[in-house]
N, CA, C and O atoms as a Maestro MAE file, in Angstrom:
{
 s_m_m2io_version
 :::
 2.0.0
}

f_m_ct {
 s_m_title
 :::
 protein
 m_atom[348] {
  # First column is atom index #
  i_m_mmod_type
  r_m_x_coord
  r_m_y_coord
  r_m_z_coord
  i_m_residue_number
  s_m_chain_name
  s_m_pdb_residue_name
  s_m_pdb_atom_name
  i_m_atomic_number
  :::
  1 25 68.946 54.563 108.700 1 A "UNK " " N  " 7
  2 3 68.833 55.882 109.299 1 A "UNK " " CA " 6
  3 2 68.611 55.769 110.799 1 A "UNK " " C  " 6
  4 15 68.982 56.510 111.709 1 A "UNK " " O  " 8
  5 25 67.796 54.470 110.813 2 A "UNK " " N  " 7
  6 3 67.611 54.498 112.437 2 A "UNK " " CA " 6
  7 2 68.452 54.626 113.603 2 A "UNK " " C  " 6
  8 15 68.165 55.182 114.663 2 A "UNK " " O  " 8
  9 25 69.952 53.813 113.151 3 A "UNK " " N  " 7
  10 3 71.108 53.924 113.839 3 A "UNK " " CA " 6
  11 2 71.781 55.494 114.094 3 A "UNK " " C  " 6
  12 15 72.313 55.917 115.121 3 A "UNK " " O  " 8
  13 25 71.573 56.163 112.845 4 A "UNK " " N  " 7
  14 3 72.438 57.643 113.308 4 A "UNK " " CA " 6
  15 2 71.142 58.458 114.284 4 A "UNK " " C  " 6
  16 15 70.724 59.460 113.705 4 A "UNK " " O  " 8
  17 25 70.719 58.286 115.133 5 A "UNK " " N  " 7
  18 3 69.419 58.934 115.714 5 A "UNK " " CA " 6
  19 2 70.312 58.589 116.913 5 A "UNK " " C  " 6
  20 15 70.788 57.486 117.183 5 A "UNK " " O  " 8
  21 25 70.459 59.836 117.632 6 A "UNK " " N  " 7
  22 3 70.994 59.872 119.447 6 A "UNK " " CA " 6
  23 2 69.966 59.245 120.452 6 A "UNK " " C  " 6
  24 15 68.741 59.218 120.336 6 A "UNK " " O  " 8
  25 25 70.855 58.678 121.609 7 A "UNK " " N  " 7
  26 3 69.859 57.880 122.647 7 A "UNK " " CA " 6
  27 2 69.706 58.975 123.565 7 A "UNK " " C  " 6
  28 15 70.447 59.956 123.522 7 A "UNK " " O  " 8
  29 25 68.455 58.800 124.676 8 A "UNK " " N  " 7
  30 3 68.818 59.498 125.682 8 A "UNK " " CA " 6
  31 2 69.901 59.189 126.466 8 A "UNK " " C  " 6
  32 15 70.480 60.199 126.864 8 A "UNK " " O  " 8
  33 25 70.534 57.816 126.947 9 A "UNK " " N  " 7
  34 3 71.802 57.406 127.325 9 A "UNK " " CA " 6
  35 2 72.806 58.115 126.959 9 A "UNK " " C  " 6
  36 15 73.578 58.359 127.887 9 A "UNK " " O  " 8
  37 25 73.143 58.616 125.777 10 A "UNK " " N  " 7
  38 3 74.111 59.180 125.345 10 A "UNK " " CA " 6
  39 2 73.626 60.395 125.653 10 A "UNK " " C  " 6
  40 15 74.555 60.698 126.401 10 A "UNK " " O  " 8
  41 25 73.031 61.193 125.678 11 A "UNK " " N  " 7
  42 3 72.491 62.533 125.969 11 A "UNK " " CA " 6
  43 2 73.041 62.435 127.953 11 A "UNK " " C  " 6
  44 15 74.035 62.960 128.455 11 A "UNK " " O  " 8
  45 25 72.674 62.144 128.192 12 A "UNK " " N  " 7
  46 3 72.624 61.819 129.654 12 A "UNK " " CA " 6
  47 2 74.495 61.816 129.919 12 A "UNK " " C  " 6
  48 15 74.957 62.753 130.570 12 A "UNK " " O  " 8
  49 25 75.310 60.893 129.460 13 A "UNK " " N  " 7
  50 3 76.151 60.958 129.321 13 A "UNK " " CA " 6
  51 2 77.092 62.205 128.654 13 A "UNK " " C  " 6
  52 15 78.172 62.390 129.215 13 A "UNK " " O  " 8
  53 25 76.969 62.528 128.225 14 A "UNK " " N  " 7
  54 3 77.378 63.987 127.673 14 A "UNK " " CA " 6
  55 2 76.871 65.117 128.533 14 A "UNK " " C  " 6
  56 15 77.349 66.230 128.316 14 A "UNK " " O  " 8
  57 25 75.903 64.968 129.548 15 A "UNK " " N  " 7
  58 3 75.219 65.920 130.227 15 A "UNK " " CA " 6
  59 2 75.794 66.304 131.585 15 A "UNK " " C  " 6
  60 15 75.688 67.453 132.013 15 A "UNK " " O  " 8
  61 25 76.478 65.212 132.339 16 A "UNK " " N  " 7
  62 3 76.510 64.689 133.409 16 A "UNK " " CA " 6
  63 2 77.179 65.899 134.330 16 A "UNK " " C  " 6
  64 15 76.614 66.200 135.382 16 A "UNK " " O  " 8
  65 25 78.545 66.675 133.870 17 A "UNK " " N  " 7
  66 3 79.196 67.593 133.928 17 A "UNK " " CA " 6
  67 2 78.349 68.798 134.279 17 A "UNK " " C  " 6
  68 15 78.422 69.429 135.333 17 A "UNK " " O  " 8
  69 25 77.667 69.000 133.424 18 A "UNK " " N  " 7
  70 3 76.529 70.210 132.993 18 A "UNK " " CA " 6
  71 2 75.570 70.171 133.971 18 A "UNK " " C  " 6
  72 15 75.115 71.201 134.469 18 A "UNK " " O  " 8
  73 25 75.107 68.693 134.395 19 A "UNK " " N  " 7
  74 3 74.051 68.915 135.743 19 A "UNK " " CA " 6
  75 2 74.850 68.918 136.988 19 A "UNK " " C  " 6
  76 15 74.226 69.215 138.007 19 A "UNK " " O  " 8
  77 25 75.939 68.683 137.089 20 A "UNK " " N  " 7
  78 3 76.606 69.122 138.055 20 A "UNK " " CA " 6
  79 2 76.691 70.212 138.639 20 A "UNK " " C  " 6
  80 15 76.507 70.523 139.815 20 A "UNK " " O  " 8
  81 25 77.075 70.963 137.471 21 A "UNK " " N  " 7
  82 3 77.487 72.637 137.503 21 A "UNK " " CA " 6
  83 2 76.376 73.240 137.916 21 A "UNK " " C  " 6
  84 15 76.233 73.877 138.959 21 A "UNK " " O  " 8
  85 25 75.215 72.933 136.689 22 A "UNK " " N  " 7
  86 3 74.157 73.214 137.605 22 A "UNK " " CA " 6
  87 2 73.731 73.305 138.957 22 A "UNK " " C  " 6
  88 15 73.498 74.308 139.632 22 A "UNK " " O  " 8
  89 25 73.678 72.326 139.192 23 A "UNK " " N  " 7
  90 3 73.221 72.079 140.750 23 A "UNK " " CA " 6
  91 2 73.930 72.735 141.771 23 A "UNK " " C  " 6
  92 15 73.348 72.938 142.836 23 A "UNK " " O  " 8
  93 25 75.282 73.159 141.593 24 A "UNK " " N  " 7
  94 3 76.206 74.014 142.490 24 A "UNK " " CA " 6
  95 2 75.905 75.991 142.270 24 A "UNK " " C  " 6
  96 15 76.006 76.953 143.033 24 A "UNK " " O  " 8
  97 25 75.486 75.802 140.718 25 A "UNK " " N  " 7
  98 3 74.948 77.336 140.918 25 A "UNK " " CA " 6
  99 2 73.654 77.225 141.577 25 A "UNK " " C  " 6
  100 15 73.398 77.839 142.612 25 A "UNK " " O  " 8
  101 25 72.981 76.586 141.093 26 A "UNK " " N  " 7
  102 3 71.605 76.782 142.172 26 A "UNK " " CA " 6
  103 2 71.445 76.800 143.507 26 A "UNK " " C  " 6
  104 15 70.614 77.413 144.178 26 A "UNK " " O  " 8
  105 25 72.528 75.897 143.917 27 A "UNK " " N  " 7
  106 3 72.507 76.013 145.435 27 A "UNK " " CA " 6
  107 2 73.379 77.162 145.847 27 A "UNK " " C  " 6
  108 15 73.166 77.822 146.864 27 A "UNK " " O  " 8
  109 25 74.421 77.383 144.970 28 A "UNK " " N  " 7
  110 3 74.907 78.946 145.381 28 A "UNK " " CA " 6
  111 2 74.114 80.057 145.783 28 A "UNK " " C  " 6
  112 15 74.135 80.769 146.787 28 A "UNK " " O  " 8
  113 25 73.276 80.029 144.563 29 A "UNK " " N  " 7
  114 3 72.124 80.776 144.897 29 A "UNK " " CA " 6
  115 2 71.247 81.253 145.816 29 A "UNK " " C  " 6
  116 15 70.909 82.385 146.161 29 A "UNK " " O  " 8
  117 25 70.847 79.773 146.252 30 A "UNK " " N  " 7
  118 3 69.981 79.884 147.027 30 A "UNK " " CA " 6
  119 2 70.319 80.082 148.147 30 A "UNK " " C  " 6
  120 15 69.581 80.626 148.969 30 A "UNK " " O  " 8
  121 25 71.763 79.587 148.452 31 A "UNK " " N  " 7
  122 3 72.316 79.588 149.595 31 A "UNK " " CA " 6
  123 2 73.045 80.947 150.174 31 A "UNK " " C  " 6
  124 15 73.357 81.184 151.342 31 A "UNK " " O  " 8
  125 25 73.237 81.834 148.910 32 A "UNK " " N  " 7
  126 3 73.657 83.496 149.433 32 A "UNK " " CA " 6
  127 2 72.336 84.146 149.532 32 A "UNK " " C  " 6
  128 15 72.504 85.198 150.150 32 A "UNK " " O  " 8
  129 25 71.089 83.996 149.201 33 A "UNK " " N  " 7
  130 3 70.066 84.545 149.425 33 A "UNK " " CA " 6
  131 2 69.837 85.069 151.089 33 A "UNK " " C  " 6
  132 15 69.870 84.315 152.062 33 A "UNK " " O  " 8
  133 25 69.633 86.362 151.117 34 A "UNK " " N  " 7
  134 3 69.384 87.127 152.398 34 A "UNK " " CA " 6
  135 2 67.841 86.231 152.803 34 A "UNK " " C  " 6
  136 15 67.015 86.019 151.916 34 A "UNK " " O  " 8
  137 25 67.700 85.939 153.703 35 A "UNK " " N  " 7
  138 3 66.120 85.670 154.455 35 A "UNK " " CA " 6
  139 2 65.270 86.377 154.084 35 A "UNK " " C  " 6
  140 15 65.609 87.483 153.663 35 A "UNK " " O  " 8
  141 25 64.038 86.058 154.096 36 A "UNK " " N  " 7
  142 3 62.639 86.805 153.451 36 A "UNK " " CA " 6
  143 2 63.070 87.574 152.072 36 A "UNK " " C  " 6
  144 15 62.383 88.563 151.816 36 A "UNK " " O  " 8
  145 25 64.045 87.276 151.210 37 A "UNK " " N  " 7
  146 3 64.424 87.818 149.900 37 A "UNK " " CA " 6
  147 2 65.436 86.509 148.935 37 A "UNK " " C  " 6
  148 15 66.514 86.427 148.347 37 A "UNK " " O  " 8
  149 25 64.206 85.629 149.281 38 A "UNK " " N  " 7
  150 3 65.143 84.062 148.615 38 A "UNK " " CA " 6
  151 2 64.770 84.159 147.629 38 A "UNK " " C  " 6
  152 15 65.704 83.677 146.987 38 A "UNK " " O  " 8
  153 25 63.520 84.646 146.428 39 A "UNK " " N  " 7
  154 3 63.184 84.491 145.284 39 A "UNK " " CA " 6
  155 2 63.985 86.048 144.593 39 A "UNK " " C  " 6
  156 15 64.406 86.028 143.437 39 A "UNK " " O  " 8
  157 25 64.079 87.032 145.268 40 A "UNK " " N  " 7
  158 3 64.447 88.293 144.837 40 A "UNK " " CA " 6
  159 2 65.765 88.069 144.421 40 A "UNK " " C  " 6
  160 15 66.290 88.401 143.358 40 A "UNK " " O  " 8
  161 25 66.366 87.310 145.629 41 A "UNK " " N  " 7
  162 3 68.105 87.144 145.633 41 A "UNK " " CA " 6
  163 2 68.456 86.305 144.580 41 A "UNK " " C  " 6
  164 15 69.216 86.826 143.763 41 A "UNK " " O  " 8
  165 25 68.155 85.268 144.386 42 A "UNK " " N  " 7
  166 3 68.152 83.778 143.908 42 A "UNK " " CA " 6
  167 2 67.546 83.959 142.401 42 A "UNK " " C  " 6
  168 15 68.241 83.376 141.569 42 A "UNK " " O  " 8
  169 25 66.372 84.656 141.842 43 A "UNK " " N  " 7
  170 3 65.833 84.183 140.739 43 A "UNK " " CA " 6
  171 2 66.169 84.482 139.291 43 A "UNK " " C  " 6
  172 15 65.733 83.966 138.262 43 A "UNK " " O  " 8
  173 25 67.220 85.624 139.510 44 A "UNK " " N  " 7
  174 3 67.936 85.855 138.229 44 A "UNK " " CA " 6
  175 2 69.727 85.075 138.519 44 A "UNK " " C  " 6
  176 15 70.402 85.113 137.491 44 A "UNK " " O  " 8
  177 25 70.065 84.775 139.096 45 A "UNK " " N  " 7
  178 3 71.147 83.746 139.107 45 A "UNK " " CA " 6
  179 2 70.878 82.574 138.741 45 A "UNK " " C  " 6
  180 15 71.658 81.957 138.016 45 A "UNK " " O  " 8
  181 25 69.756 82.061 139.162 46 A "UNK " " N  " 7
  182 3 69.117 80.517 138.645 46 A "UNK " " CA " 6
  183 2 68.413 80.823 137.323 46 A "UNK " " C  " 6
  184 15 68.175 79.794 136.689 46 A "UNK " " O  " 8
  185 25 68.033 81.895 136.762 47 A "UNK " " N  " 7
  186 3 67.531 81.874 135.562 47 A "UNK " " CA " 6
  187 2 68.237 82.042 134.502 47 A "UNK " " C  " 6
  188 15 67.738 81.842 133.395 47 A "UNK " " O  " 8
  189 25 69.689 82.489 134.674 48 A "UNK " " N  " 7
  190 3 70.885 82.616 134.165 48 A "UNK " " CA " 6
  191 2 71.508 81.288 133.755 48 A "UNK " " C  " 6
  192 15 71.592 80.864 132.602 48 A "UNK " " O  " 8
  193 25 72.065 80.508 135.219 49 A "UNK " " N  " 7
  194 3 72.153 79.347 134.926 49 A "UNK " " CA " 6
  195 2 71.436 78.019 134.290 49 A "UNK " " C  " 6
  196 15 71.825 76.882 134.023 49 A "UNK " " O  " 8
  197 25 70.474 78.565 134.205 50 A "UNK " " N  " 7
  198 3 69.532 77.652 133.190 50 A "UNK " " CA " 6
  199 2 69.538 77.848 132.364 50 A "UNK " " C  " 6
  200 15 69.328 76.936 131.565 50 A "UNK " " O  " 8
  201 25 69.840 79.504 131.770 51 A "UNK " " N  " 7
  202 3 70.165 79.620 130.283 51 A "UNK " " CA " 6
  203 2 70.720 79.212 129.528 51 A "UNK " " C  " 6
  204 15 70.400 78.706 128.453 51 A "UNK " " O  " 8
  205 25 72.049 79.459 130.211 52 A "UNK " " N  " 7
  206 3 73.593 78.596 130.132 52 A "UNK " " CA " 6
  207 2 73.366 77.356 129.843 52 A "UNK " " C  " 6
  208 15 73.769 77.076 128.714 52 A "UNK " " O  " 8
  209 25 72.767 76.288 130.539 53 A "UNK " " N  " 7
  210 3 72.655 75.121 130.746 53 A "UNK " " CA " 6
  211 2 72.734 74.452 129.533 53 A "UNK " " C  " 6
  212 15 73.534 73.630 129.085 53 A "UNK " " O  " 8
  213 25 70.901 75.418 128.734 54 A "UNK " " N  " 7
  214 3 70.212 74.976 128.375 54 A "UNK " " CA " 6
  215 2 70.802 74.937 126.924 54 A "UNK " " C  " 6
  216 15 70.508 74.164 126.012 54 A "UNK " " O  " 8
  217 25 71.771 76.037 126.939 55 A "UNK " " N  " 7
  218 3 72.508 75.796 125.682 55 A "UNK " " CA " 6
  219 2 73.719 75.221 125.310 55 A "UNK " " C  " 6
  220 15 74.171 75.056 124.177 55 A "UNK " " O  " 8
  221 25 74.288 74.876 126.613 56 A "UNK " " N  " 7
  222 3 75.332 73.753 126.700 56 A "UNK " " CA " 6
  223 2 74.453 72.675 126.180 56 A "UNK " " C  " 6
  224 15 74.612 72.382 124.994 56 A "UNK " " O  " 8
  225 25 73.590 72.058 126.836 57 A "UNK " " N  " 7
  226 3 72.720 71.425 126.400 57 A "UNK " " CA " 6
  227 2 72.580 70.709 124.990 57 A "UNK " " C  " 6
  228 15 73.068 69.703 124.474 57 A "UNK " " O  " 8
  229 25 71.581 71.817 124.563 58 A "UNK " " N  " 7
  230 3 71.386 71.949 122.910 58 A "UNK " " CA " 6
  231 2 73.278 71.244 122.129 58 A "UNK " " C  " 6
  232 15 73.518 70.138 121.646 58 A "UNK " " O  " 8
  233 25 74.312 72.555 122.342 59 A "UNK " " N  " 7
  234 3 75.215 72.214 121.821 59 A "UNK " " CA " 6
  235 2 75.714 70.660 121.897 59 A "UNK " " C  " 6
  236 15 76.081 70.060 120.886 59 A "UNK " " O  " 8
  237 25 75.696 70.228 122.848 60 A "UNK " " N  " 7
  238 3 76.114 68.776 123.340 60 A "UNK " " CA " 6
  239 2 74.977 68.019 122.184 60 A "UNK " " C  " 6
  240 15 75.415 67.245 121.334 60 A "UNK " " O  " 8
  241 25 74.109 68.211 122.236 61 A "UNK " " N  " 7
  242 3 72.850 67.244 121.050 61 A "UNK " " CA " 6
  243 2 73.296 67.474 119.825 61 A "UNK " " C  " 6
  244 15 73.618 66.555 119.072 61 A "UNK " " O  " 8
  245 25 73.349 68.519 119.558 62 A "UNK " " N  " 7
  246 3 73.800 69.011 118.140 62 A "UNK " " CA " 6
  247 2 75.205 68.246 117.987 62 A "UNK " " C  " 6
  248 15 75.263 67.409 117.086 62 A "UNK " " O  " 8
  249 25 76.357 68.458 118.794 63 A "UNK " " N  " 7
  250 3 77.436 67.614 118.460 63 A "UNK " " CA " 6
  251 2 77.233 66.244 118.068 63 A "UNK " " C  " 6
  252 15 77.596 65.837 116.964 63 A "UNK " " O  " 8
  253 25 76.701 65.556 118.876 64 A "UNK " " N  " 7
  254 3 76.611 64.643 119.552 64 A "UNK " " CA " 6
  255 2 75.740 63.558 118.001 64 A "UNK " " C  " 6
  256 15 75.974 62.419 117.596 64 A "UNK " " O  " 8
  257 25 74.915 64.436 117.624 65 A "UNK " " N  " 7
  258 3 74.004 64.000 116.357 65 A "UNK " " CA " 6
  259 2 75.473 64.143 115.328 65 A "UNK " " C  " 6
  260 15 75.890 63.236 114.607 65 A "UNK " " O  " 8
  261 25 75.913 65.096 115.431 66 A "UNK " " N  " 7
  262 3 77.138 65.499 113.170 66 A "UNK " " CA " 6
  263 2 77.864 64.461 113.994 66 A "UNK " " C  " 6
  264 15 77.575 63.310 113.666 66 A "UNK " " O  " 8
  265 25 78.856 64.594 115.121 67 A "UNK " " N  " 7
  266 3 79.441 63.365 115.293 67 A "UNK " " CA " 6
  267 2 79.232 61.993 114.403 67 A "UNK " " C  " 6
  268 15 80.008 61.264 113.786 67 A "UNK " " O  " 8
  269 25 77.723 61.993 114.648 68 A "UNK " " N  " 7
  270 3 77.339 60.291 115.058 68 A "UNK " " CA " 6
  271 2 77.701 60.112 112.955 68 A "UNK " " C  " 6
  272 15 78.450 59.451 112.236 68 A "UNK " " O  " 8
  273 25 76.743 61.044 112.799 69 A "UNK " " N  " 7
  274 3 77.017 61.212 111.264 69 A "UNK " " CA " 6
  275 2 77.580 60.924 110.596 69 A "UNK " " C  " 6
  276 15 77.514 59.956 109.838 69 A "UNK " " O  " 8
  277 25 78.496 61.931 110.743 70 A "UNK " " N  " 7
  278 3 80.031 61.913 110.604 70 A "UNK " " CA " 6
  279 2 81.108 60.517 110.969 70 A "UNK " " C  " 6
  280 15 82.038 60.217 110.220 70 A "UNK " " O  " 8
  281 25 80.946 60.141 111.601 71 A "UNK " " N  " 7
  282 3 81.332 58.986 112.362 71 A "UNK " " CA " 6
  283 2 80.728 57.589 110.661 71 A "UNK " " C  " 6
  284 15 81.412 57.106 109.759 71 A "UNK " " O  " 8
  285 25 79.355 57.460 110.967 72 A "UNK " " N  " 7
  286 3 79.078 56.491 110.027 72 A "UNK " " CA " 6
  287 2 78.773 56.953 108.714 72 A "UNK " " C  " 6
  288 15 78.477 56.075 107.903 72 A "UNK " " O  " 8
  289 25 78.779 58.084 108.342 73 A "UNK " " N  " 7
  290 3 78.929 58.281 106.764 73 A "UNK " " CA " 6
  291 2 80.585 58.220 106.024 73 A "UNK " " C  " 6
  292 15 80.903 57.777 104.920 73 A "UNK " " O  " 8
  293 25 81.322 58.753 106.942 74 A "UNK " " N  " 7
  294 3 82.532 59.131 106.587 74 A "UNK " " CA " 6
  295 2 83.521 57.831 107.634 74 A "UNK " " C  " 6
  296 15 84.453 58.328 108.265 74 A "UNK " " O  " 8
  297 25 83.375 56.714 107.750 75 A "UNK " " N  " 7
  298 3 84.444 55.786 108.259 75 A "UNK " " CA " 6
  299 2 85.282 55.379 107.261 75 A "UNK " " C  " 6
  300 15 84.863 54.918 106.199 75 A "UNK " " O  " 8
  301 25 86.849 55.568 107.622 76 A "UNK " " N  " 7
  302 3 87.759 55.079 106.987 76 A "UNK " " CA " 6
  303 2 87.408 53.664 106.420 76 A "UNK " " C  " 6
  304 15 86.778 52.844 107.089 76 A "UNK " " O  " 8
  305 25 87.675 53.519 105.653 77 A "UNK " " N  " 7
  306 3 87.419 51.658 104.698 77 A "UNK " " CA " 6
  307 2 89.064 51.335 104.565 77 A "UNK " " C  " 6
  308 15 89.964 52.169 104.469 77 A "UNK " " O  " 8
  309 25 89.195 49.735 104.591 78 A "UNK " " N  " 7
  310 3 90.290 49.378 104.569 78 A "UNK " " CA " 6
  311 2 91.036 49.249 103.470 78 A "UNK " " C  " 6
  312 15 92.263 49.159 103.497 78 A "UNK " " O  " 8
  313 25 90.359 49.234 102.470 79 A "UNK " " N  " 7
  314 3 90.869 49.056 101.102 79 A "UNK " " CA " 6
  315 2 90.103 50.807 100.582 79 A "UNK " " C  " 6
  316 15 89.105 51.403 100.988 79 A "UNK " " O  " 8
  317 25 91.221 51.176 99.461 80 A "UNK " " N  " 7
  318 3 91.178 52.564 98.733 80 A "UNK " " CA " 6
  319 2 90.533 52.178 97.622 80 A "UNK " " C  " 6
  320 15 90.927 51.095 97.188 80 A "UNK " " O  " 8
  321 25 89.613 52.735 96.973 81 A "UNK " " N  " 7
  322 3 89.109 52.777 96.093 81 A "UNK " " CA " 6
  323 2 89.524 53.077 94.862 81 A "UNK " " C  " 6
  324 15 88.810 52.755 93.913 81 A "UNK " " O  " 8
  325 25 90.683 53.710 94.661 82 A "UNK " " N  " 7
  326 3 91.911 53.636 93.638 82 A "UNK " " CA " 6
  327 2 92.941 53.990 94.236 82 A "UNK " " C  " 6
  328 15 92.894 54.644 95.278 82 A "UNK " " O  " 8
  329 25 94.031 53.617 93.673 83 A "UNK " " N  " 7
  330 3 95.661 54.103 93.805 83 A "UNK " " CA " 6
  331 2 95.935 55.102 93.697 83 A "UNK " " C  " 6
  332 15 95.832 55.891 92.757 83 A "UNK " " O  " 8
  333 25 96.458 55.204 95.010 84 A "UNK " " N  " 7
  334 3 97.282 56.645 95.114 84 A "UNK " " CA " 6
  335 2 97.988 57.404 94.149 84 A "UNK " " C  " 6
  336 15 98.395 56.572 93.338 84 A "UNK " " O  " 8
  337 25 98.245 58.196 93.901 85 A "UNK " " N  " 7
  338 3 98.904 58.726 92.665 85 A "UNK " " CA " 6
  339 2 100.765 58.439 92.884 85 A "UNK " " C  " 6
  340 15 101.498 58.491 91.896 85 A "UNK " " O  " 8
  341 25 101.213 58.205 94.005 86 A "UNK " " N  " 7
  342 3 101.817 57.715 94.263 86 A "UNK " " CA " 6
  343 2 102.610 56.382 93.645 86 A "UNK " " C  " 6
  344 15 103.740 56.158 93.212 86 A "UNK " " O  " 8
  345 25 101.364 55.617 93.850 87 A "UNK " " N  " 7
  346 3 101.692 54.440 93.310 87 A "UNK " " CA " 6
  347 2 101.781 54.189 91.820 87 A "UNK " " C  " 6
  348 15 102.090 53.075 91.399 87 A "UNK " " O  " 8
  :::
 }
 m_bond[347] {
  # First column is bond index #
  i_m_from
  i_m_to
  i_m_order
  :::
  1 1 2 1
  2 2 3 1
  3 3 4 2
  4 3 5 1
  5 5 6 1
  6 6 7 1
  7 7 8 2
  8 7 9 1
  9 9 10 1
  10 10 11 1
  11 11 12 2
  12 11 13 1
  13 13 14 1
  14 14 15 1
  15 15 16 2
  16 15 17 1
  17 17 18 1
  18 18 19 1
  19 19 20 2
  20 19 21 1
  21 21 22 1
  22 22 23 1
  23 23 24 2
  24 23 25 1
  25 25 26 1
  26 26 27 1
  27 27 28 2
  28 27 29 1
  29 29 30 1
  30 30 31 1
  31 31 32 2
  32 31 33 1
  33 33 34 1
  34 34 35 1
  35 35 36 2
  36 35 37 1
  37 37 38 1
  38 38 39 1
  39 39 40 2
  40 39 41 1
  41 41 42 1
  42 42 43 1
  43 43 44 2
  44 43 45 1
  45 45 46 1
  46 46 47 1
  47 47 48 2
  48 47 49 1
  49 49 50 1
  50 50 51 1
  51 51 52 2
  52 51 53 1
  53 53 54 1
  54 54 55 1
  55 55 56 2
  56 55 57 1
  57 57 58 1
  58 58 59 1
  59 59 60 2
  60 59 61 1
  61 61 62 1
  62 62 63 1
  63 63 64 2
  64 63 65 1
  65 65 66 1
  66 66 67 1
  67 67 68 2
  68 67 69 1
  69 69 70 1
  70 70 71 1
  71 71 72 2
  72 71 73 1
  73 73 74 1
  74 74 75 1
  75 75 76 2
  76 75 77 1
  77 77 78 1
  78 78 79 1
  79 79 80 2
  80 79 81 1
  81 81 82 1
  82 82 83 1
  83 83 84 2
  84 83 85 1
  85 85 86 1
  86 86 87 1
  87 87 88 2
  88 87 89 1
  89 89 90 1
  90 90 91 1
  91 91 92 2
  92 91 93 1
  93 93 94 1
  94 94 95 1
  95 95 96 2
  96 95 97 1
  97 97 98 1
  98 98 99 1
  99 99 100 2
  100 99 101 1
  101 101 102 1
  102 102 103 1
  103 103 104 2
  104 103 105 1
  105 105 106 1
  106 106 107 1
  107 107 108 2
  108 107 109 1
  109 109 110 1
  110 110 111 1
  111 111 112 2
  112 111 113 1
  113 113 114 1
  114 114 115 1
  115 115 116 2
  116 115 117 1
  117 117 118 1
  118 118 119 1
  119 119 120 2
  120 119 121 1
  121 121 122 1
  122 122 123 1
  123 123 124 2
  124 123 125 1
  125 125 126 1
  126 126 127 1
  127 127 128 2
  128 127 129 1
  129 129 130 1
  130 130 131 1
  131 131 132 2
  132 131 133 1
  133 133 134 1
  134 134 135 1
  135 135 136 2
  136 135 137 1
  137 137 138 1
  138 138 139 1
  139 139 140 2
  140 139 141 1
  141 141 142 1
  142 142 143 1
  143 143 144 2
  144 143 145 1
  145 145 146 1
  146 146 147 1
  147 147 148 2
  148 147 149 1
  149 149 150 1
  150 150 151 1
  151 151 152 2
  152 151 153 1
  153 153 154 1
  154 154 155 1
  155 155 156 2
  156 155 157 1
  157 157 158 1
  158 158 159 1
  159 159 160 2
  160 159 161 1
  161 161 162 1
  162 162 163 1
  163 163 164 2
  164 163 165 1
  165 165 166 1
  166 166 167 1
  167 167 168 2
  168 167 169 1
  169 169 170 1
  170 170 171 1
  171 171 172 2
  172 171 173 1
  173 173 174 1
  174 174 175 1
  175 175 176 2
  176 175 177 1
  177 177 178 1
  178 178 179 1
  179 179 180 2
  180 179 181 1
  181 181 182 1
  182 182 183 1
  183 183 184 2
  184 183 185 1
  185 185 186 1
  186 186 187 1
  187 187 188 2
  188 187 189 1
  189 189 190 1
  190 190 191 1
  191 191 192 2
  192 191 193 1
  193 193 194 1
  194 194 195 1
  195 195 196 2
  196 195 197 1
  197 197 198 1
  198 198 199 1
  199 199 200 2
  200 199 201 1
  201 201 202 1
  202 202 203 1
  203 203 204 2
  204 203 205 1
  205 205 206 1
  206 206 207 1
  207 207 208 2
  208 207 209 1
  209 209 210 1
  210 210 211 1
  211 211 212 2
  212 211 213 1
  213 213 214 1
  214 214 215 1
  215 215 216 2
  216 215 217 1
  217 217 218 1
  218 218 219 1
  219 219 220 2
  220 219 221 1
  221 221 222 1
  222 222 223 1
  223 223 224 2
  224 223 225 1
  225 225 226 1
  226 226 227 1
  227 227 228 2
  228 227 229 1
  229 229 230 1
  230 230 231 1
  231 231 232 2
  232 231 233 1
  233 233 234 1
  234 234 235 1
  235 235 236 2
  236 235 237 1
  237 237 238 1
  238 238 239 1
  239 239 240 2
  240 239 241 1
  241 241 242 1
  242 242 243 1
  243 243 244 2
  244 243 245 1
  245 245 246 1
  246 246 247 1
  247 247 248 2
  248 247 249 1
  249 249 250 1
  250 250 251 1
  251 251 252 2
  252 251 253 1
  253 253 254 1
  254 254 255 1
  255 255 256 2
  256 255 257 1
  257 257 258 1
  258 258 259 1
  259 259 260 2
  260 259 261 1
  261 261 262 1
  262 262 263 1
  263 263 264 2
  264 263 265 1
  265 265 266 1
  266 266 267 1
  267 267 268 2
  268 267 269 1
  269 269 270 1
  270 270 271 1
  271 271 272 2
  272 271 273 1
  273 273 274 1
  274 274 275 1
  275 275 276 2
  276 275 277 1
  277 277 278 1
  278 278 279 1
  279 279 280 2
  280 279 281 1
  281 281 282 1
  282 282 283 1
  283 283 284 2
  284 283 285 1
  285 285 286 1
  286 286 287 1
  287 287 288 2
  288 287 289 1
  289 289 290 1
  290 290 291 1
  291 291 292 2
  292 291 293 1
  293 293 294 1
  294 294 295 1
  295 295 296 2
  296 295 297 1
  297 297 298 1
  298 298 299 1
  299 299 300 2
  300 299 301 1
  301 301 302 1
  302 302 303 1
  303 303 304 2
  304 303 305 1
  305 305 306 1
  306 306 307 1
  307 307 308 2
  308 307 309 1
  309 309 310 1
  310 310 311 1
  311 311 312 2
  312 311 313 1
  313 313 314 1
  314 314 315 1
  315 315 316 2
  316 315 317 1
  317 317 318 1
  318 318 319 1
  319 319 320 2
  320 319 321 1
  321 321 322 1
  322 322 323 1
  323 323 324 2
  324 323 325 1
  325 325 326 1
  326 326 327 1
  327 327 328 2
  328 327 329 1
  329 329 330 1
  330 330 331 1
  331 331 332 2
  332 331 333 1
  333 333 334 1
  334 334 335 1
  335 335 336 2
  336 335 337 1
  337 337 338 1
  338 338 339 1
  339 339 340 2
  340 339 341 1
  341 341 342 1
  342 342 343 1
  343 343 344 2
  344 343 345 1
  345 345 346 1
  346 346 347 1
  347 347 348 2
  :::
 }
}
């Protein structure tokens, strides 16, 4: 069981995109913000994008886990376990 358990490496990797994006809305943000109205301007655009993020996020873990699953419960084997009806 220990093997189907996600790394943070792989989390990180699957993320990489996502903190990108991030980081360009936030600085969008912050960066159209009028003077003396940087938290007013800024704090529902950045709280948005964190929402977003956070559930890209999640989804990416969640894949990322049935994948792995999926992957080692269900691997093709080289030999069939009976004959095709075919045959």
């Amino acid at each position: 069981m220990e093997d189907k358990k996600i790394t943070p490496q792989e989390l990180k990797a699957a993320w990489l995109k996502d903190i990108d994006h991030l980081a360009e809305q936030v600085a969008a943000a912050m960066n159209s913000a009028q003077p003396g109205r940087i938290i007013n301007d800024s704090e529902e655009p950045v709280r948005d994008a964190s929402a977003e993020f956070r559930q890209r996020l999640y989804q990416k873990a969640i894949d990322l886990l049935r994948d792995k699953h999926l992957q080692e419960d269900f691997s093709p084997s080289e030999e069939r376990a009976e004959p095709s009806v075919e045959e």
